[in-house]
N, C-alpha and C positions, 0 to 999 in steps of 0.2 A: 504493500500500500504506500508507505514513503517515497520508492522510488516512483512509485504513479505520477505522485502529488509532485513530486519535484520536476518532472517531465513536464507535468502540466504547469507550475510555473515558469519553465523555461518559454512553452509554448505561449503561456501568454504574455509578456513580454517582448519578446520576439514578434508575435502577431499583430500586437498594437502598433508597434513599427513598422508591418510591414501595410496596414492597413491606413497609413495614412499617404502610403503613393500608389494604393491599388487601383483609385482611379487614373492612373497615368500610367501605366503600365503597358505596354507594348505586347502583344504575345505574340510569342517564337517558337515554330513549330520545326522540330526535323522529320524527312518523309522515312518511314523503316516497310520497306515491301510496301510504297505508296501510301500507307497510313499516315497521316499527320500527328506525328505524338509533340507533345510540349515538353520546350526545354524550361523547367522550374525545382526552385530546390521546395523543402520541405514547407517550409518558413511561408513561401508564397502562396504553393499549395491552399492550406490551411487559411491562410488569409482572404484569397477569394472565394475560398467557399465562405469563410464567415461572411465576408462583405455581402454576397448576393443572397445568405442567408437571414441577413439583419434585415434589407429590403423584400424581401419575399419574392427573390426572381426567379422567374421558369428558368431553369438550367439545367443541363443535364455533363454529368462528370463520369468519363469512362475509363476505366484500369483496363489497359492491352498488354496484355500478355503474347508469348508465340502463339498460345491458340487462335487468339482475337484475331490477331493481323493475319495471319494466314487465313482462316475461314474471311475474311473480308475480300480475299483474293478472288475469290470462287462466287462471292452474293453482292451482287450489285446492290442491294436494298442493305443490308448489312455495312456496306463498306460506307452509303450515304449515311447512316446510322452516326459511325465512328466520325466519319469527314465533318459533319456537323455539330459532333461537340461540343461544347463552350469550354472543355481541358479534357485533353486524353493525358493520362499518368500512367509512365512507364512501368507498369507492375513487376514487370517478367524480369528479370536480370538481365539476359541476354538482350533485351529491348535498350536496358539501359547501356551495355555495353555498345552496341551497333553505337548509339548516340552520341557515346565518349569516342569512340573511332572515325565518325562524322565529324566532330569540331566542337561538341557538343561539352566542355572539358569538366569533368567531375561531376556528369548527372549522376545522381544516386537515381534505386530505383525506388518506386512511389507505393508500396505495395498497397488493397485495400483492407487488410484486417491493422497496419497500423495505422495507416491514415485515421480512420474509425472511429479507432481509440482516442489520437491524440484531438479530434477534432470536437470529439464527447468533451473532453476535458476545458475546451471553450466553451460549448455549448453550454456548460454548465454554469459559466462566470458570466456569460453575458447572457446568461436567460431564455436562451434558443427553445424553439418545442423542434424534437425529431419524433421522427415515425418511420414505421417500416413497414414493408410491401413484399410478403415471399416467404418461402421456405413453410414448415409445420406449426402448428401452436403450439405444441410442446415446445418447438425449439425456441420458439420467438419470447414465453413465458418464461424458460429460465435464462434468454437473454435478458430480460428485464429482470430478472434477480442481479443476475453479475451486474447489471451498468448502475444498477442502486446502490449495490453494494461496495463501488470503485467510485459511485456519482451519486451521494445522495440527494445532490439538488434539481440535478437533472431535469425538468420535462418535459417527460413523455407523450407523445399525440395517442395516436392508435398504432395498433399494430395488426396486421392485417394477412393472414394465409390464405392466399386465392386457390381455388381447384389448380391439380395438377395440369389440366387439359383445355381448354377453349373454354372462355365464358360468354355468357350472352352479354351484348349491348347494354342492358337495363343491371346486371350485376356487377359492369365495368362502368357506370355512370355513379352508382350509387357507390363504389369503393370510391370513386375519384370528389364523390363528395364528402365522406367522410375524412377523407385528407385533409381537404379543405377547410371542412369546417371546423376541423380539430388546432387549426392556425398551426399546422405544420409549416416550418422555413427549411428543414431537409428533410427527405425519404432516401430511406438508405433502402434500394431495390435490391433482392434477391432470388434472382427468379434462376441465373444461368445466364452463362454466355451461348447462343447470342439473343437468346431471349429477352433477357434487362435490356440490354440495350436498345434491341427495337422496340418495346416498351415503352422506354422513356422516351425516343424518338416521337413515340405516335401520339405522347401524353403531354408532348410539349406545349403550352402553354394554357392546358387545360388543370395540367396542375401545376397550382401557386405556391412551389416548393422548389428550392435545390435539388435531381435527384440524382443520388449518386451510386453505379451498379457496381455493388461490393461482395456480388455471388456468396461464396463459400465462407465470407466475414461473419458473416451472421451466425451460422452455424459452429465456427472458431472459438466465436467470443462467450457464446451460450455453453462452451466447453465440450457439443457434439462431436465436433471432429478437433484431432491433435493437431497439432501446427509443429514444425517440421522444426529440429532443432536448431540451434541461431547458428551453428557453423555451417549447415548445410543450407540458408538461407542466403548466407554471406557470400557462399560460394553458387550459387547460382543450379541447386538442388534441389529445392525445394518442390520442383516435380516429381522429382526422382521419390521422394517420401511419400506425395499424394499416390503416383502412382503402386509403393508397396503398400499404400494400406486398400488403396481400392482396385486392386490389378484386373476385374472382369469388367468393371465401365471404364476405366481408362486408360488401358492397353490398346487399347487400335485408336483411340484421340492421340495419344502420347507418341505412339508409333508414326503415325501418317503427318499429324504437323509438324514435331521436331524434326522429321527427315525434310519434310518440305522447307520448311525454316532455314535451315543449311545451307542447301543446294540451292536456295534463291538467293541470299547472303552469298554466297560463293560466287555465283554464275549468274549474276543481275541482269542479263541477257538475253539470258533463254526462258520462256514462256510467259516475258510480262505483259503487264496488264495491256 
């Protein structure tokens, strides 16, 4: 808990300062397998999301990972998705690294189970309501233990588990009001890539929320699934862990993108877009 608290005072500090040039701020995108990902450190991250959070702007905030950018190769509707962001954040490591080898010098990468966390931790001091969209109610109920429990000031909007599969017009009107009405300024979406993301594409400015798709965050922080140890984080592994614990759903994702990732990377030539 101390080191929480002390992270979260770094980050506010740091965010107050970085929020008084956010309006002036420039954004700088590098292209990785044609994706637009943003060049931003931690600091700024965090800051426009508050900013656009303080005002209640439609936003929407994508973590690309190698899956993303490569499924965005293949779905034109997907890749307009990403292209239209208002911040894609480098999740993936190898995203980051492409960046740092572009010119890009000392992008970290932006993962979304920390961003999450450290953003909760403002959310907290300046009064933010969040809300969440995805995943099971068990999960999302004892996410809402842990962020009370790291955030007791925290609040919370709704939290909201849509059916697995297609819903009607009249059940996606009435979810998107209850957002609304709950004076949500971020929705952390958890649906899957590249689900979230088209998602918040399609809900842009219907919902009056920052939304930011932080897939398997949510699940993370609820304490359902383990999060990969920090050395193999560091070192740009941290698939490598999802894929030993979940090897029958992500053995052929892991397989097919990370090979495709490479050999685009390598041979930027052959089959672009």
């Amino acid at each position: 808990m101390l080191a929480r608290l002390d992270m979260a005072g770094t980050v506010q500090v740091q965010c107050q300062m970085s929020l008084m040039v956010e309006s002036s701020r420039r954004r700088v995108t590098r292209l990785v397998l044609g994706a637009p990902i943003d060049e931003v450190t931690w600091n700024d991250s965090v800051a426009r999301i508050s900013a656009w959070a303080g005002r209640r702007e439609s936003r929407c905030v994508n973590f690309c990972n190698v899956h993303s950018v490569v499924t965005a190769l293949g779905a034109w509707r997907y890749f307009d998705a990403i292209e239209s962001g208002d911040l894609n954040l480098p999740d993936g490591a190898p995203i980051a690294w492409v960046m740092r080898s572009a010119g890009a010098t000392g992008q970290p990468r932006i993962s979304g189970p920390d961003l999450m966390w450290r953003y909760l931790a403002v959310a907290e001091r300046e009064g933010h309501v969040v809300s969440f969209y995805g995943d099971t109610e068990d999960t999302l109920h004892r996410l809402r233990a842990e962020m009370l429990r790291a955030f007791p000031g925290l609040r919370i909007g709704v939290l909201l588990s849509p059916p697995f599969g297609p819903i009607s017009a009249a059940q996606d009107a009435d979810d998107v009001c209850r957002i609304n009405d709950a004076g949500s300024q971020v929705l952390f979406v958890a649906l899957g890539c590249p689900k979230q993301e088209l998602w918040m594409d399609a809900h842009r400015r219907r919902v009056q929320a920052t939304m930011l798709g932080v897939g398997a965050a949510v699940a993370t922080h609820a304490g359902v699934i383990r999060r990969a140890p920090v050395w193999m984080q560091h070192c740009g592994l941290e698939w490598l862990h999802r894929l030993l614990s979940e090897p029958r759903r992500l053995a052929r994702r892991y397989l097919f993108t990370n090979s495709a990732f490479v050999l685009r990377i390598l041979f930027p030539g052959r089959g672009a877009r």
